[in-house]
N, CA, C and O of each residue as an XYZ file, in Angstrom:
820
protein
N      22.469     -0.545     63.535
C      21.794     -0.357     64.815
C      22.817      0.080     65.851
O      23.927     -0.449     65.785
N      22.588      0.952     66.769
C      23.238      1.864     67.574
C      22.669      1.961     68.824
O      21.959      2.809     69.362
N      23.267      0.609     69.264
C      22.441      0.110     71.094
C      23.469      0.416     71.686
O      24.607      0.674     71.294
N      22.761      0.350     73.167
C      23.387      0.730     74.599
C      23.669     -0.331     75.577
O      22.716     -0.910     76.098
N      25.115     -0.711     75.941
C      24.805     -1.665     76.601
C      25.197     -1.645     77.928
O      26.416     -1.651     78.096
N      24.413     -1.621     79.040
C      24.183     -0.937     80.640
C      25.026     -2.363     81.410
O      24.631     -3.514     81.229
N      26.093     -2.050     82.175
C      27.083     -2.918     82.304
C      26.812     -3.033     84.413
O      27.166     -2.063     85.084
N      26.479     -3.705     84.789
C      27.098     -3.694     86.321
C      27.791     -4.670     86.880
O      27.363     -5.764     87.247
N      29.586     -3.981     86.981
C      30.383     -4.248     87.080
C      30.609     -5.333     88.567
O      30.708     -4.692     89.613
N      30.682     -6.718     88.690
C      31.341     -6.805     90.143
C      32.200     -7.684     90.141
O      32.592     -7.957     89.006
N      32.818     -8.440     91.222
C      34.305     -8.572     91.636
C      34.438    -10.524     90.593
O      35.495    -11.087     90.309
N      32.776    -11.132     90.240
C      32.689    -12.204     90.186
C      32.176    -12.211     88.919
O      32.680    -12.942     88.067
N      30.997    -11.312     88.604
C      29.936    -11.273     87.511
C      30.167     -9.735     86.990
O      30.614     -8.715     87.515
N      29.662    -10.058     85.749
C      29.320     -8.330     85.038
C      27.683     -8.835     84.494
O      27.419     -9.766     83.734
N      26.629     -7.773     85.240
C      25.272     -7.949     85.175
C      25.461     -7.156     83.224
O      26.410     -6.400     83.018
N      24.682     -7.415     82.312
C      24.275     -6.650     81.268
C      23.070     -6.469     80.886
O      22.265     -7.368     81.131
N      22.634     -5.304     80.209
C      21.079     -5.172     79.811
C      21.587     -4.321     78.490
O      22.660     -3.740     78.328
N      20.521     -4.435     77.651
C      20.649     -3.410     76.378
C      19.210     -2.726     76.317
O      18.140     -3.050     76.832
N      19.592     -1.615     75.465
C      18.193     -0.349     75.231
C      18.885     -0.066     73.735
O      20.067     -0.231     73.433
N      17.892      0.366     72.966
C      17.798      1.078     71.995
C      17.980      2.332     71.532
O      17.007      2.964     71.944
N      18.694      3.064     70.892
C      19.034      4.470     71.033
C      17.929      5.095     70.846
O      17.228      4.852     69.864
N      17.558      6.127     71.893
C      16.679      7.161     71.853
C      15.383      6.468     73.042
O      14.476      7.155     73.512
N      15.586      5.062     73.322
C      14.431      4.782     74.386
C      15.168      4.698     75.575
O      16.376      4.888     75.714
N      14.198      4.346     76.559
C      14.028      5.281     77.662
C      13.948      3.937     79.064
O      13.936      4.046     80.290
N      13.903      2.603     78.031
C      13.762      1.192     78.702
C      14.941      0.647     78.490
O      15.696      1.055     77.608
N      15.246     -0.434     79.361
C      16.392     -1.522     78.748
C      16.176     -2.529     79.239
O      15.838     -2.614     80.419
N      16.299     -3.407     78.561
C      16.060     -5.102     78.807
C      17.618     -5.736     79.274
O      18.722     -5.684     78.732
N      17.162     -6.299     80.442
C      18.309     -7.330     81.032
C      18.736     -7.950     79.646
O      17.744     -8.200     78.961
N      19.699     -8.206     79.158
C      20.483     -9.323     78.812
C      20.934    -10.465     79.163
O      20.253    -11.459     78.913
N      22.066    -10.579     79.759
C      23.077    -12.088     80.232
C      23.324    -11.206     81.683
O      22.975    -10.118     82.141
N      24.390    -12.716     82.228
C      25.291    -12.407     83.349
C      26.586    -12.888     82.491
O      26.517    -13.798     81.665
N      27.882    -12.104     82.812
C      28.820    -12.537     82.211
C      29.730    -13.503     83.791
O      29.556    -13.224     84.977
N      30.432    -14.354     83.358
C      31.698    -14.289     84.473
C      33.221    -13.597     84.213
O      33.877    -13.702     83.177
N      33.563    -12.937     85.310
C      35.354    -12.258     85.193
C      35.865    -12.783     84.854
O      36.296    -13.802     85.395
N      36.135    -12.362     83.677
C      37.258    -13.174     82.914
C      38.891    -12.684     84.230
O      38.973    -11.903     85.177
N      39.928    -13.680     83.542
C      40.852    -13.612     84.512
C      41.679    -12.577     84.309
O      42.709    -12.572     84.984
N      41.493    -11.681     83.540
C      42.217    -10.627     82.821
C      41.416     -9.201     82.583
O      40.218     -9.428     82.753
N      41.640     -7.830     82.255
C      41.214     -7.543     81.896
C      40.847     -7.693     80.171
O      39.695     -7.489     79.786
N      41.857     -8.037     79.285
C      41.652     -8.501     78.164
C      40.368     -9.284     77.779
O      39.590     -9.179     76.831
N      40.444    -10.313     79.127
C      39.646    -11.675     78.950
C      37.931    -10.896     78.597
O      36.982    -11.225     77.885
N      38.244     -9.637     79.615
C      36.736     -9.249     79.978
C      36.437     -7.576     78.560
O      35.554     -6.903     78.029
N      37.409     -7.694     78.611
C      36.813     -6.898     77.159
C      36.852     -7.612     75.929
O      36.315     -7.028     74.988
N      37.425     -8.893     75.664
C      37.394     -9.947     74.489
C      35.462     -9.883     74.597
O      34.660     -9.414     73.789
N      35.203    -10.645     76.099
C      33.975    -10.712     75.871
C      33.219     -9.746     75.779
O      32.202    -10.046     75.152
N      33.247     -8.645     76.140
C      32.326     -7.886     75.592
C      32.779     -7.280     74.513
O      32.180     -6.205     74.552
N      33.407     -7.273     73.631
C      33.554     -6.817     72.710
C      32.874     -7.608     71.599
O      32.734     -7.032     70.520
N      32.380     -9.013     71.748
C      31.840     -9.732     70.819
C      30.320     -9.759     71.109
O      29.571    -10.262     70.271
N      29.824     -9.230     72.280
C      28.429     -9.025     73.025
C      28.490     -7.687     71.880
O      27.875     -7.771     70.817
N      28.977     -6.956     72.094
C      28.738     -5.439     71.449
C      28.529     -5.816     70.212
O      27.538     -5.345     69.654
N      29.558     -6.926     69.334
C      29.283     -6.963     67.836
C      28.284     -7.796     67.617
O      27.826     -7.564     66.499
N      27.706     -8.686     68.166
C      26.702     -9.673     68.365
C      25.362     -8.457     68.118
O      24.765     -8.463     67.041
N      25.086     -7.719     68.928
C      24.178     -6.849     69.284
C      23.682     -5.350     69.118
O      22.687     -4.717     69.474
N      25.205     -4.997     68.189
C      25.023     -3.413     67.264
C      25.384     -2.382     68.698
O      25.160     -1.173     68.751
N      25.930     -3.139     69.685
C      26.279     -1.998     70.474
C      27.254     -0.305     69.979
O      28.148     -0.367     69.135
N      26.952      0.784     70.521
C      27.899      1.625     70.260
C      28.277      1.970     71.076
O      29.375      2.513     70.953
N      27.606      1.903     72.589
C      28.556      2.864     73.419
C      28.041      1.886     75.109
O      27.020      1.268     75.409
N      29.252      2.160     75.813
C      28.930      1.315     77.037
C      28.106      1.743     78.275
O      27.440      2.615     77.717
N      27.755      1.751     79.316
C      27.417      2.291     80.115
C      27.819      1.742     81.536
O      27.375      0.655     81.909
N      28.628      2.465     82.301
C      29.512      1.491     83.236
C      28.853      2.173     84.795
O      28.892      3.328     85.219
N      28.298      0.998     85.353
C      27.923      1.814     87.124
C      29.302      1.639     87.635
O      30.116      0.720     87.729
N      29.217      3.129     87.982
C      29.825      3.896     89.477
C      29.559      3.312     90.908
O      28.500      3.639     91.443
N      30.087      2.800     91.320
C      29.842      2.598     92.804
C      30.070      3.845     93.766
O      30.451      3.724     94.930
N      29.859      4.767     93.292
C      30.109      5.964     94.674
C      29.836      5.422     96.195
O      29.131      4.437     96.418
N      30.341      6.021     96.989
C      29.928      6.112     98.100
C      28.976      6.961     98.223
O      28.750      7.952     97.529
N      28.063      6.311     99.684
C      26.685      7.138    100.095
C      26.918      8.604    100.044
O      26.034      9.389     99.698
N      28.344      9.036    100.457
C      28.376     10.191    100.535
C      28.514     10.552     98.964
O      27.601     11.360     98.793
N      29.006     10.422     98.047
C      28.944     10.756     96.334
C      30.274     10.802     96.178
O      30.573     10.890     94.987
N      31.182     10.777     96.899
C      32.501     10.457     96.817
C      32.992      8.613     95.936
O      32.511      7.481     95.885
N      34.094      9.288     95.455
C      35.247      8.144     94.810
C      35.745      7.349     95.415
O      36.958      7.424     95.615
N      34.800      6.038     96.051
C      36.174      5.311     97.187
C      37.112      4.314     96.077
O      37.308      4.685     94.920
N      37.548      3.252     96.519
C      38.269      2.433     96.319
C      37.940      1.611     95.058
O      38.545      1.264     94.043
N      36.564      1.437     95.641
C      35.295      0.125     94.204
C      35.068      1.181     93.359
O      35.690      1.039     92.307
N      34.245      2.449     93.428
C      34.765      3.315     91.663
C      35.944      3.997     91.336
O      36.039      4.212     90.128
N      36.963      4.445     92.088
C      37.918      4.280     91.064
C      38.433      3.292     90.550
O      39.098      3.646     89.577
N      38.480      1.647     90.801
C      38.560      0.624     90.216
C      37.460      0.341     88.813
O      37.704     -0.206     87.737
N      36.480      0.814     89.213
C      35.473      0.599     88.455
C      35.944      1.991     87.008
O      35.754      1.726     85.821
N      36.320      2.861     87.302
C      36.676      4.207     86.467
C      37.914      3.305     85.870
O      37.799      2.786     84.760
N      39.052      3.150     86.624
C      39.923      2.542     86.008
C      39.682      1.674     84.498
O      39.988      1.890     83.326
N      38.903      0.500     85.292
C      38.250     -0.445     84.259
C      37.451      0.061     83.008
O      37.659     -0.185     81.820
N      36.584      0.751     83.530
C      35.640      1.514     82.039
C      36.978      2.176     81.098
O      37.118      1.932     79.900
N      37.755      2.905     81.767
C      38.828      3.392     81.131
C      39.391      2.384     79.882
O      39.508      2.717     78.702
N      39.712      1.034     80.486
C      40.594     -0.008     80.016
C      39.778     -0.151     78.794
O      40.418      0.167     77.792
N      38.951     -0.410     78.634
C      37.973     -1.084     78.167
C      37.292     -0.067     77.078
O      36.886     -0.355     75.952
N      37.287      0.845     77.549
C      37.382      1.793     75.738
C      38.216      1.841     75.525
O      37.710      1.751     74.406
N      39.412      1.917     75.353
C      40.270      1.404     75.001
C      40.552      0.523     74.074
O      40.812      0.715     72.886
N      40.452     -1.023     75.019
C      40.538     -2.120     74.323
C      39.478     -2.448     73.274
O      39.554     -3.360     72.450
N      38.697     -1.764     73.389
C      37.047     -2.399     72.291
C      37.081     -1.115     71.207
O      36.980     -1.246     69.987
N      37.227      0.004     71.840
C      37.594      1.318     70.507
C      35.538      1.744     70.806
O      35.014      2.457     69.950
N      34.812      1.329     71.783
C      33.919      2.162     71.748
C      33.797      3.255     72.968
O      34.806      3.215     73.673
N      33.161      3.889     73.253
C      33.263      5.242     74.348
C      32.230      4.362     75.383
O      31.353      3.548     75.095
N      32.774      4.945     76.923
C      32.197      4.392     77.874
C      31.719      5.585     78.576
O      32.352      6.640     78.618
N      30.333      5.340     79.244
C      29.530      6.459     80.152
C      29.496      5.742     81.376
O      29.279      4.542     81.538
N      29.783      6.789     82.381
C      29.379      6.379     83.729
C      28.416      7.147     84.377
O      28.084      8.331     84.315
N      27.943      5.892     85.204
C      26.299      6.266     85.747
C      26.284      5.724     87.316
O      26.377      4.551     87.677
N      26.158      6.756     88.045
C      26.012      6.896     89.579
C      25.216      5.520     89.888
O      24.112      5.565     89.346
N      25.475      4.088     90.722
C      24.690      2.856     90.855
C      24.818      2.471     92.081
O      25.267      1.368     92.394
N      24.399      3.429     92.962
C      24.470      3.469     94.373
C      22.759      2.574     94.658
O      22.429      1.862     95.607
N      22.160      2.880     93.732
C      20.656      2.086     94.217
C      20.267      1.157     93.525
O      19.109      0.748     93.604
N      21.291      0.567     92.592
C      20.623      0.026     91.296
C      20.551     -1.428     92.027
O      19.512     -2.087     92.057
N      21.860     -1.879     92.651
C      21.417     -3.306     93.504
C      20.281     -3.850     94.362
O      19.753     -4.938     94.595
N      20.112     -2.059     94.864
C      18.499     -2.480     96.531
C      17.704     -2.515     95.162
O      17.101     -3.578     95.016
N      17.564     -1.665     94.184
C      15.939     -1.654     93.559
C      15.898     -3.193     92.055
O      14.907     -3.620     91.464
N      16.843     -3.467     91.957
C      17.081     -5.092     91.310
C      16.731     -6.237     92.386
O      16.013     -7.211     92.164
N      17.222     -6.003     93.301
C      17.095     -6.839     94.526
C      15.834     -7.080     95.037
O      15.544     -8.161     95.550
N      14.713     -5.738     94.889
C      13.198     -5.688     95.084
C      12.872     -5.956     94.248
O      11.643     -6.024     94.281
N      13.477     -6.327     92.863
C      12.023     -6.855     92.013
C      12.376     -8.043     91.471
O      11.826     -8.133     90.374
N      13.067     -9.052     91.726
C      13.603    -10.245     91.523
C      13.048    -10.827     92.573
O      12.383    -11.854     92.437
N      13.258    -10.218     93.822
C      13.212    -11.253     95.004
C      14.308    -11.860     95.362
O      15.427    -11.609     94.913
N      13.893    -13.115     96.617
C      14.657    -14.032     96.772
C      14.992    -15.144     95.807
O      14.496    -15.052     94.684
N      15.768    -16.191     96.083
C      15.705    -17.278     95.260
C      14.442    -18.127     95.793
O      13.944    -18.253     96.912
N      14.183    -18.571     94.730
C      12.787    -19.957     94.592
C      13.425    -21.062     95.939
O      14.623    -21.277     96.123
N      12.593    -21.493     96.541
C      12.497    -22.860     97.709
C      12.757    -24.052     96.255
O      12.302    -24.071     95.111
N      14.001    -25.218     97.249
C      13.749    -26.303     96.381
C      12.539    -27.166     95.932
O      11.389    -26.807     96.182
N      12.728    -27.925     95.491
C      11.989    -28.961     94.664
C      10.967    -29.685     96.080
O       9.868    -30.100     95.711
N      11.255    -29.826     97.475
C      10.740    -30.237     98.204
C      10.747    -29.237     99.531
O      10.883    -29.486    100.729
N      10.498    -27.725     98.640
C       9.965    -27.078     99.709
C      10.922    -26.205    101.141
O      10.652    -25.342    101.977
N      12.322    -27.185    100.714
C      13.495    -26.565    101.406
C      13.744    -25.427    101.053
O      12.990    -24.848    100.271
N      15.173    -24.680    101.687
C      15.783    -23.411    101.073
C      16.827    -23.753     99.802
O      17.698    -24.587     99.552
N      16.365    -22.900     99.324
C      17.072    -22.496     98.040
C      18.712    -23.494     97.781
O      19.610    -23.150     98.549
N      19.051    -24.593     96.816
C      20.228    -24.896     96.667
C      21.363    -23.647     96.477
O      21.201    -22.458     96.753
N      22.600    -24.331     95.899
C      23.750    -23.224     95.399
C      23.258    -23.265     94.077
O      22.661    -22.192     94.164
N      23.048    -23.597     93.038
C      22.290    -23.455     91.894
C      21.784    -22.664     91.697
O      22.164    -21.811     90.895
N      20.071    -22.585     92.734
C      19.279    -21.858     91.980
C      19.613    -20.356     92.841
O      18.926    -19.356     92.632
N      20.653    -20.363     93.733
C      20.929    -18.982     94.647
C      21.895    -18.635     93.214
O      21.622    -17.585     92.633
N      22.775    -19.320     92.769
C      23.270    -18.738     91.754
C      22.729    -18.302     90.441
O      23.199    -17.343     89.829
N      21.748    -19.012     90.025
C      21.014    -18.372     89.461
C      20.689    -16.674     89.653
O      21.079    -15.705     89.002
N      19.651    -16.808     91.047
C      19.002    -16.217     91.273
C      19.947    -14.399     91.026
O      19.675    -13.410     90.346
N      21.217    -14.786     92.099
C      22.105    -13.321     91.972
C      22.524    -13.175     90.508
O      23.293    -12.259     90.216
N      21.941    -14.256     89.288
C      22.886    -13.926     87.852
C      21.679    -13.092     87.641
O      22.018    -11.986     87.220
N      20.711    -13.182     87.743
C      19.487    -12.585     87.500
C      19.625    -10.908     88.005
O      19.768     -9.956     87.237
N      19.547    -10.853     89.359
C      19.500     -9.809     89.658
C      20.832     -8.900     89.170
O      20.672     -7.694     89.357
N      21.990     -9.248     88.637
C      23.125     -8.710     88.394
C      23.029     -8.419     87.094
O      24.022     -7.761     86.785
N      22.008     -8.660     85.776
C      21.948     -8.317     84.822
C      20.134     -7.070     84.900
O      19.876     -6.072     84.228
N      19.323     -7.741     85.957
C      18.477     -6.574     86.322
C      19.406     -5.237     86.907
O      19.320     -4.222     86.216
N      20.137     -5.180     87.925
C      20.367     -3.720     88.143
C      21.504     -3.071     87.034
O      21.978     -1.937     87.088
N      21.771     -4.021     86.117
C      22.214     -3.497     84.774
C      21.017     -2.730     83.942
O      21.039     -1.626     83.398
N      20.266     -3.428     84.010
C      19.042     -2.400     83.497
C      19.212     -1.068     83.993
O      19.584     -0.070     83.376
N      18.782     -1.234     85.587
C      18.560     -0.070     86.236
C      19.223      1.465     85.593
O      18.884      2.587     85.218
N      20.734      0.327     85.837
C      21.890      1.651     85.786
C      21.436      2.545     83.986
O      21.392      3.751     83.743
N      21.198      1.476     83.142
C      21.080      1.761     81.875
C      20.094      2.977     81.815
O      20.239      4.047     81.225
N      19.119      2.557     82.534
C      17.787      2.998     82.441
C      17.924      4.676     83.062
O      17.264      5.678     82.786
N      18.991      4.482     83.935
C      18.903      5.735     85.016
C      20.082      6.889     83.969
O      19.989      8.087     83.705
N      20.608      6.364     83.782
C      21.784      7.119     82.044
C      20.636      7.337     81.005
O      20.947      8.162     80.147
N      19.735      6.951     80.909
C      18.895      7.185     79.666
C      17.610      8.423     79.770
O      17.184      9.170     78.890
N      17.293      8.313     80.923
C      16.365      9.267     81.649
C      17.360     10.857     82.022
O      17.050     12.016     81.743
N      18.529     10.367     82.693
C      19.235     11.614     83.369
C      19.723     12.111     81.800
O      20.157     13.262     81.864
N      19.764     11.608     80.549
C      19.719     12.636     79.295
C      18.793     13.049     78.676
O      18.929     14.010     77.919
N      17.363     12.281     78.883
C      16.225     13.424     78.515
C      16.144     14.410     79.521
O      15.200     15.197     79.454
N      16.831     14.497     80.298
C      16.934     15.750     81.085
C      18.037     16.820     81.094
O      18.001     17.910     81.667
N      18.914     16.355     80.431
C      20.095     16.987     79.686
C      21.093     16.679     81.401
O      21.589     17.577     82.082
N      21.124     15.522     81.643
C      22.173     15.283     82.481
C      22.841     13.818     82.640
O      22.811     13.007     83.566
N      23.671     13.799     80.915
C      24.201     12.808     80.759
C      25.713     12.828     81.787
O      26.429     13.753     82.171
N      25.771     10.964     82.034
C      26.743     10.779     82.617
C      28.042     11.325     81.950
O      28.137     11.841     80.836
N      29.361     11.025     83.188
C      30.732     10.889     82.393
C      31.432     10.440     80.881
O      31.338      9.212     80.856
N      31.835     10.727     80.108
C      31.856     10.092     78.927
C      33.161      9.899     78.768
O      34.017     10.765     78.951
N      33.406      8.493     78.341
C      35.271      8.443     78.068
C      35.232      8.164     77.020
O      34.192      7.714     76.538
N      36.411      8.340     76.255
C      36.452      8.134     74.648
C      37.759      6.671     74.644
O      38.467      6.226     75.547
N      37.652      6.407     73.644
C      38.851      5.242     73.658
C      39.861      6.094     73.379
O      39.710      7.212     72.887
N      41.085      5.498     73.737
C      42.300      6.464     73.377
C      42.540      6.719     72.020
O      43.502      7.488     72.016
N      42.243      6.527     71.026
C      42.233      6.972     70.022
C      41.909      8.063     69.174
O      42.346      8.522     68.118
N      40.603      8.447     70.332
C      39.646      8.836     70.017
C      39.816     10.514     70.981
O      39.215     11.561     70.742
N      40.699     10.275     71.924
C      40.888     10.931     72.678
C      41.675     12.273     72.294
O      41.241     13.411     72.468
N      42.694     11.988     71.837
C      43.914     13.274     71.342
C      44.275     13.903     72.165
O      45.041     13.420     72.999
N      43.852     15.240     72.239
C      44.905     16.063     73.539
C      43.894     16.044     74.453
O      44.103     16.628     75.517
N      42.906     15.536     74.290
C      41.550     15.819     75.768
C      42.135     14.814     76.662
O      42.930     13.947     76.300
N      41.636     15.004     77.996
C      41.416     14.248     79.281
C      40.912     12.763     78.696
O      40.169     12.569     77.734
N      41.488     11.857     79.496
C      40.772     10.492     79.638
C      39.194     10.636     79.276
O      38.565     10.235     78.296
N      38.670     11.569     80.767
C      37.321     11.368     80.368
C      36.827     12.815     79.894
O      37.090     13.911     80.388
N      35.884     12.432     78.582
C      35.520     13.966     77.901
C      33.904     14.013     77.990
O      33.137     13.610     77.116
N      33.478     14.715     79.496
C      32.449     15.180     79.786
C      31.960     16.458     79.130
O      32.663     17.443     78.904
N      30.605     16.317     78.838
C      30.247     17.889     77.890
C      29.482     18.277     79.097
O      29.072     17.599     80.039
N      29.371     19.902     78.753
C      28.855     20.894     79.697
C      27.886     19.968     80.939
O      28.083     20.047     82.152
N      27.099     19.326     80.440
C      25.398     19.222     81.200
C      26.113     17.838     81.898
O      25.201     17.526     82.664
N      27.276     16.720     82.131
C      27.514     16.229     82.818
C      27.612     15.763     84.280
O      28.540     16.290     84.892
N      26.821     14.843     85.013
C      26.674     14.718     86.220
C      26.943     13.312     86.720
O      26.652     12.453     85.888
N      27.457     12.828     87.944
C      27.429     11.896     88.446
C      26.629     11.751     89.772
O      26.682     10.901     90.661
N      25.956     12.741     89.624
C      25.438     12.824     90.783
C      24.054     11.929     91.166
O      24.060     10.789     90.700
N      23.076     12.248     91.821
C      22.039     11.400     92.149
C      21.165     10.645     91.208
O      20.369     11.575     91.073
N      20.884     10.117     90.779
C      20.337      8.897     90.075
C      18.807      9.842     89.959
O      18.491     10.676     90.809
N      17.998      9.523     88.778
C      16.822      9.927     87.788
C      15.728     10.082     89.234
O      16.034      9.429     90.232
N      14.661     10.832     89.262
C      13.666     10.393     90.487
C      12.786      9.011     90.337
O      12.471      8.550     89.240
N      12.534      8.585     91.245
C      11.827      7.038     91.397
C      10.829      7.218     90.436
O      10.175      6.216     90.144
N      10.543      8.371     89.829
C       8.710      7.716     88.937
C       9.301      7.666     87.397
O       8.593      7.486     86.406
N      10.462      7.822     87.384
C      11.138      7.006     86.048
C      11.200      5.692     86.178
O      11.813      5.028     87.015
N      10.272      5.229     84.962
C       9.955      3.782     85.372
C      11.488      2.897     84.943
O      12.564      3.235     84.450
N      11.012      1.874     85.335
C      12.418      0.731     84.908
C      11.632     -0.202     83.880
O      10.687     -0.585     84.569
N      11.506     -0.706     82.792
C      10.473     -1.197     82.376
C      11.241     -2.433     81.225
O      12.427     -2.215     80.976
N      10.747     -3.385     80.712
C      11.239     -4.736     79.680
C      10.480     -3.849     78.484
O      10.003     -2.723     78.343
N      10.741     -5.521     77.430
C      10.312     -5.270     76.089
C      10.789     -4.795     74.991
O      10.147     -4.210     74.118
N      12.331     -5.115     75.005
C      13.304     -4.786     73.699
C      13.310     -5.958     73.018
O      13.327     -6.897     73.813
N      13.303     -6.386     71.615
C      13.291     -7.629     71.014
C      14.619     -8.007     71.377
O      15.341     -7.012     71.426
N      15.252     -9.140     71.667
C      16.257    -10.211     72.260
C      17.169    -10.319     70.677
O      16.762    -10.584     69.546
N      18.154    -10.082     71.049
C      19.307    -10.726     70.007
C      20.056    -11.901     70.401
O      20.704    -12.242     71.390
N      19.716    -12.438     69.195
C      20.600    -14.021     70.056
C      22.532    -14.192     70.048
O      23.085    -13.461     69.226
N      23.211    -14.856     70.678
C      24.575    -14.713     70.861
C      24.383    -15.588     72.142
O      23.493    -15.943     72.915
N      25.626    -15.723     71.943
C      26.216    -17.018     73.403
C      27.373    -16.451     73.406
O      27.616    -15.743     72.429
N      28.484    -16.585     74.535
C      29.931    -16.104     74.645
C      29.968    -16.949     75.595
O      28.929    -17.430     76.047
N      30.984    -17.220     75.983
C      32.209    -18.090     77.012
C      31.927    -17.038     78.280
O      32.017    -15.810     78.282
N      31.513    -18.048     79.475
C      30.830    -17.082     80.670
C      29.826    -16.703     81.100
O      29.597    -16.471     82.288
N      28.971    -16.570     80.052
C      27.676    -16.059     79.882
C      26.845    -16.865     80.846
O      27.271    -17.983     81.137
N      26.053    -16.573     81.220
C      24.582    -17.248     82.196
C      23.732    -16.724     81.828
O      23.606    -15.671     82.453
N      22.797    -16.889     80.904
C      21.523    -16.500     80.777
C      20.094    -16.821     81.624
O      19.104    -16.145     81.906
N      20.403    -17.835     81.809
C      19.538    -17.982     82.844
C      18.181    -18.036     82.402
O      17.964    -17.971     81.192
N      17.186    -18.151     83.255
C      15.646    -18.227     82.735
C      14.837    -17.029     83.174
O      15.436    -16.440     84.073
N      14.297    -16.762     83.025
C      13.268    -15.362     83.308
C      12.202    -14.919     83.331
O      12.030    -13.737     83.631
């Protein structure tokens, strides 16, 4: 099996979702926590990938509004870099300038406590593990659509894999540019593979 696994990268959590090769959906997965290393954080996903038949990654871009490279994606480029690398599978990047507002609208807020108050640190933590493995979907979802249209993301190869090419080996129809149009749905319903890793939050759903 030859899955996809849609990664959104941040400073605390890495949101994940997986899709199936050739569909067009992806199902949230876990929330991971940063490992303290980069090692730490490709150990773990590298056992998510073997857990789950992954082949290839899918890493959001934080562009700026304007579509420019600030500071958070070339860190984020950096990292996808590292990380094929370290795991030996190829990483795609996918423009995730909207994937947080439109995760953020369909999660919601966090749930009121048990007596009607606001939300503890618990279930707020919860709540952002949730949405951080939903706009992992997104991003997945928005890489999966922009290639039935023949406008697959960035593609990096692991260095191995690489030889005399560039870091990243984009083919002709490559774009980072604006994200799939809104009536590409975002949609569930991939059967669940089971696995646990060190970090993980699965959370309830």
């Amino acid at each position: 099996m030859s899955r996809l696994l849609g990664i959104d990268l941040g400073t605390r959590r890495i949101g994940l979702a997986i899709a199936e090769p050739g569909a067009l959906r992806a199902r949230p997965l876990a929330t991971l926590g940063r490992g303290r290393s980069l090692e730490a954080d490709a150990d773990a996903l590298g056992r998510v990938a073997a857990a789950n038949g992954i082949a290839e990654f899918v890493v959001g871009l934080p562009l700026d509004m304007s579509g420019a490279e600030g500071p958070a994606a070339l860190a984020a480029r950096a990292w996808a870099i590292a990380i094929a690398d370290a795991t030996g599978l190829p990483v795609s990047l996918r423009d995730e300038r909207l994937s947080s507002h439109v995760a953020e609208g369909r999660i919601g807020r966090a749930k009121r406590g048990p007596s009607g108050g606001p939300p503890g640190p618990a279930r707020r933590a919860a709540n952002r593990a949730r949405i951080d493995r939903e706009a992992a979907g997104v991003i997945l979802e928005d890489e999966l659509a922009a290639r039935e249209m023949g406008r697959p993301g960035e593609r990096i190869l692991p260095d191995g894999e690489r030889g005399g090419r560039s870091r990243a080996a984009p083919t002709e129809s490559v774009t980072l540019g604006e994200p799939p149009d809104e009536a590409e749905g975002h949609g569930r319903g991939l059967p669940r593979s089971p696995g646990t890793w060190p970090g993980l939050d699965e959370g309830t759903r």
